[in-house]
C-alpha positions, 0 to 999 in steps of 0.5 A, a space after each residue: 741745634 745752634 747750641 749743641 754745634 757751637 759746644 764741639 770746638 769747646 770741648 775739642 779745646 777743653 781736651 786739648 787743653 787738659 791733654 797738655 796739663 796732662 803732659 806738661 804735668 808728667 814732663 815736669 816731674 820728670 825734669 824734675 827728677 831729671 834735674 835733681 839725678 843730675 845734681 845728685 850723680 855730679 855731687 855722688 861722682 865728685 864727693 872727694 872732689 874738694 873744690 866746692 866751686 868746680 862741684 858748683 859750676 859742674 852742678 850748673 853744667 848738668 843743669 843748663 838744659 834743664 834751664 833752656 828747657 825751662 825758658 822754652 817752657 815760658 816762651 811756649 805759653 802763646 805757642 800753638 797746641 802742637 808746638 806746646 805738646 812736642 815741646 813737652 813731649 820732649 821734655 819728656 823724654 829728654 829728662 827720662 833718659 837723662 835721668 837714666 845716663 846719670 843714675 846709671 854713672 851713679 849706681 855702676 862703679 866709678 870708672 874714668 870714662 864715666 866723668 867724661 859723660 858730665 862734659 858730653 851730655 849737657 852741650 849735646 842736649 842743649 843741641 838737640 833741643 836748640 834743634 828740636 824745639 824751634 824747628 817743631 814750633 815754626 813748623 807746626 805752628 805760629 810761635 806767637 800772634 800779636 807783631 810785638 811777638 812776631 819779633 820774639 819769635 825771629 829773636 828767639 829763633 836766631 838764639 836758637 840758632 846761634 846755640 845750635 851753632 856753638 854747640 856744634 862748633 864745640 863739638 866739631 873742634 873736638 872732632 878736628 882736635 880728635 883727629 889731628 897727629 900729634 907727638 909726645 915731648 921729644 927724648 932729652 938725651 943722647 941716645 935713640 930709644 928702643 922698645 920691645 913688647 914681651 907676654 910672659 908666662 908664669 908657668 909655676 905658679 896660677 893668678 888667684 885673680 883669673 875667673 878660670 882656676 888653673 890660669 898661669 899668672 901672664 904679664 905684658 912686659 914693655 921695655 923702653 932702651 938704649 938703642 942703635 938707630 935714629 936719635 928723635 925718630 917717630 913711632 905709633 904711640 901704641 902699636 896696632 896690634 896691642 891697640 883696644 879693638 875699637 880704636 884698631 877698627 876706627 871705631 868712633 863715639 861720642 866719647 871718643 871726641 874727649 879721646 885721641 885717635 890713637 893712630 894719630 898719636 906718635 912716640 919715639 921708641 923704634 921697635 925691637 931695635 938692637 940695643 946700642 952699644 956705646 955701654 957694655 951694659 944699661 941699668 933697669 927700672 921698673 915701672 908701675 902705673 896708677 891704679 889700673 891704668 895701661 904703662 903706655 901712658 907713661 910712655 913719655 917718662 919711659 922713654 926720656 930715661 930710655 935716652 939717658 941710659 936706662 932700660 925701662 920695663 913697664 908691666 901690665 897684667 890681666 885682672 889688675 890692669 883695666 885692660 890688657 890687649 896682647 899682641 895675639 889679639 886677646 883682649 882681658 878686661 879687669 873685673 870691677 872687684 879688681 879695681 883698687 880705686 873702689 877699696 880704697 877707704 872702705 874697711 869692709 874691703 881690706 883683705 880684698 885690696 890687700 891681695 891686690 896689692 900682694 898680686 902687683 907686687 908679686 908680679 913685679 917680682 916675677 918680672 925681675 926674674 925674667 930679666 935676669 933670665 933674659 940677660 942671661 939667655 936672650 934668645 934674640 940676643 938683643 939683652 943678653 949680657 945687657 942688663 945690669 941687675 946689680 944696678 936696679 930702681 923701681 918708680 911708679 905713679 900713684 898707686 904704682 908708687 906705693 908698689 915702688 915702695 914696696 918692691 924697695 922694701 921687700 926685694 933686695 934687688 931694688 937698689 933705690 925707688 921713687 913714689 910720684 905722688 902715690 898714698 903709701 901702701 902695705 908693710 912699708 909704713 911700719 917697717 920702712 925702707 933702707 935704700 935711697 928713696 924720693 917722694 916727688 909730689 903733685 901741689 897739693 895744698 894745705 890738707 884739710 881732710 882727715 884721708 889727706 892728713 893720714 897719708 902725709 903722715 904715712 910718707 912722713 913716716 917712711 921718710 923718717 926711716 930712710 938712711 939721712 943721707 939717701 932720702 928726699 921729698 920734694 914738690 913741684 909747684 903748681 903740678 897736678 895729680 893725673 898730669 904726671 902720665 902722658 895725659 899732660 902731653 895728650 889732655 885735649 881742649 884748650 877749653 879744659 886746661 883753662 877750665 882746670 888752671 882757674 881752679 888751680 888744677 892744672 896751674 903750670 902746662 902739662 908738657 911742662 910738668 912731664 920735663 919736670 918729673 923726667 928731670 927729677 926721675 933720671 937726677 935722682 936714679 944717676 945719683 944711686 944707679 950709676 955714680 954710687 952717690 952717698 948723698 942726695 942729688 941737688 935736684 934744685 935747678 935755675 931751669 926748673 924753679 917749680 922744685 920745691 924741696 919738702 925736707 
């Protein structure tokens, strides 16, 4: 019977043994696909990224707790059979679920706040196994036997530590840097600056885009001016009652970390002021954001030429903005067929990005009709007889500055209009525009793509058509594309500045690049709206070297 009692610890450890190749075998599979849908969804995110370099450390980035997993997993080999089993038992689950955060940023549409997942998964989960993982094998279990890994072990749990503790302290700077008040660049000129929200309804005509047949085409119109009041006094950069739900509740998540608290945020616009009276009347400019993007992040723009004498109206609209939050509570989400950014480049997709384009325009349209009636009967008084709608311009940025262009061409009202580094769009390529126009461009480099190569020749055509002596195309050196909205001024990190100046993605600071492009916007607009210049300004400045002229 010796015999048999001795055979029961064997097999229990033959058991155990095959219990853990069971799981270790599954763990692995599924870091491995965990591994490779990281990898795949950074590369499929980024495939118009042309740094191969940033693709590679973003690659390395979504793979670094794969890595830590790894190395555990060599550690583990004198662990006790519990540490081994939650160790992959964790890996388990951690790659699985990974595996589904990542293979859902790839497979849904593209949006903004996807990318933010590639900067918060790694650091969190490298946190959660920093925690998990040493605490589990030191509590259930001797990590090693002989004293030589006695060592190890307290080498390794102080690694552990120190981990834990650097993610933690990362995270916990975002937080503080999430909460901290902060105020947009200051206004230039001499005048205070007002603002006034308006929702416009169209009730002539319905929005072909509503889910709802018979919606009226609406709009949220943002107008930036001239106003009476304290010069330099602050304000909520957005307002509580057009703030997105979330932030109006104080809503937090871990994606906010990566966000400002928009209560925190400051602006200079007084709301609803009276409209100064230093001028009998003030010239209009249009405004357009890129892409799907709200007006408000344009605010800085907005409000330095507000303070040089301009009347700023900004637009958002339901079904073409990526939100709408109107001042009576509803919020409209635009639908993904709606987003101009997933068209762009597929051919199958024309007719639907054209009718977009036709709806942004014919909205701006609509926009210059109100104002006409609103400087004819101002109900409030405030713009009655305030806006000169003989001296109109149109700017946006990106896909808002192909919405310029086109008003310019199409609408006799625009009197002169400038593209900030938008690809031109629509009827304007091949028929051009007759009025004063400027490209102002990020720093793009030398083009090495066939997209890159076609829409320089696209601006490049435009700007043959300009009358000579009203046309100019310029660069500031060192911008960057998405830092020309107040993401200059609000883009959080010192980390990520230095991350993207390294690779020549951010090379001047963006606050930096807002008083470049706010120079060269109200430069531009006082030589065509308000001199009647008959020749391009010189917009070449000793104070800002970074223009660079194109022409």
């Amino acid at each position: 019977m010796e015999p048999e009692g001795e055979l029961i610890p064997d097999m229990k450890g033959i058991r155990e043994r095959r219990l853990i190749d069971v799981l270790r075998a599954l763990a692995f599979i599924a870091a491995l696909l965990g591994a490779a849908g990281s990898v795949g969804s950074v590369l499929w995110t980024g495939r118009q990224q042309e740094s191969r370099i940033l693709l590679l450390l973003f690659c390395l980035w979504a793979l670094s707790p794969f890595m830590a997993l790894l190395l555990a997993n060599v550690a583990s080999r004198r662990w006790s059979v519990v540490s081994r089993a939650t160790l992959h038992g964790v890996m388990l689950v951690f790659s699985l679920v990974t595996l589904a955060i990542y293979g859902n940023v790839s497979l849904g549409p593209p949006k903004g706040k996807s990318a933010f997942l590639f900067i918060v998964v790694p650091p969190a989960s490298l946190l959660l196994l920093a925690i998990i993982v040493p605490l589990t094998a030191l509590t259930f279990g001797r990590l090693f036997q002989r004293p030589l890994d006695r060592r190890l072990r307290k080498d390794f749990s102080v690694l552990a530590m120190l981990c834990a503790m650097g993610v933690g302290t990362l995270l916990g700077s975002l937080w503080l840097e999430h909460r901290t008040e902060l105020e947009l660049p200051k206004p230039t000129g001499s005048f205070a600056v007002g603002r006034a929200i308006y929702d416009w309804t169209d009730d002539a005509h319905e929005d072909a885009l509503a889910p709802a047949p018979g919606t009226r085409r609406e709009v949220l119109a943002w107008i930036w001016y001239p106003a009476s009041g304290q010069l330099g006094a602050k304000s909520d950069y957005v307002p509580a009652q057009v703030r997105p739900p979330a932030s109006r509740s104080g809503g937090s998540s871990l994606l906010s970390l990566l966000t400002r608290d928009w209560s925190k945020v400051h602006a200079h616009g007084i709301d609803n002021a009276d409209v100064s009276s230093q001028q009998k009347s003030y010239p209009a400019l249009i405004m357009r954001g890129g892409a799907s993007a709200e007006v408000i992040n344009y605010t800085t723009l907005a409000e330095d030429l507000a303070s040089h004498g301009y009347i700023v109206v900004g637009i958002d609209a339901p079904y073409l903005t990526g939100r709408v939050v109107f001042p009576d509570s509803r919020v409209i989400e635009r639908a993904t067929a709606n987003d101009p950014e997933l068209l762009v480049g597929r051919p199958e997709q024309a007719d639907r990005l054209n009718q977009l384009f036709a709806a942004w325009i014919a909205d701006m349209r609509f926009v210059l009709d109100r104002l006409e009636q609103l400087n004819a009967s101002d109900a409030s008084g405030k713009f009655k007889g305030r806006i000169d709608m003989k001296r109109v311009g149109a700017f946006g940025h990106s896909f808002g500055g192909a919405q310029a262009a086109q008003l310019c061409h199409e609408d006799s009202r625009c009197k002169a209009g400038v593209d900030i580094d938008g690809a031109p769009f629509g009827s304007v390529i091949q028929e051009g525009i007759q009025k004063p126009f400027l490209f102002l461009l990020s720093d793009h480099g030398k083009s090495s793509d066939e997209e890159s190569r076609k829409i320089e020749a696209d601006i490049q055509k435009i700007y043959d058509s300009l009358p000579p002596g009203e046309r100019l195309s310029i660069m500031i050196r060192g911008s960057f594309h998405f830092t020309f909205s107040d993401d200059g001024a609000l883009l959080k990190s010192y980390v990520m500045r230095g991350l993207l100046r390294i690779f020549g993605k951010l090379q001047i600071d963006g606050r930096r690049q807002l008083a470049v492009t706010s120079y060269c916007l109200r430069t531009f607009f006082d030589s065509y709206l308000k001199e009647a210049s008959i020749s391009p300004p010189k917009l070449a400045s000793p104070q800002f070297p970074e223009i660079q002229a194109l022409e």
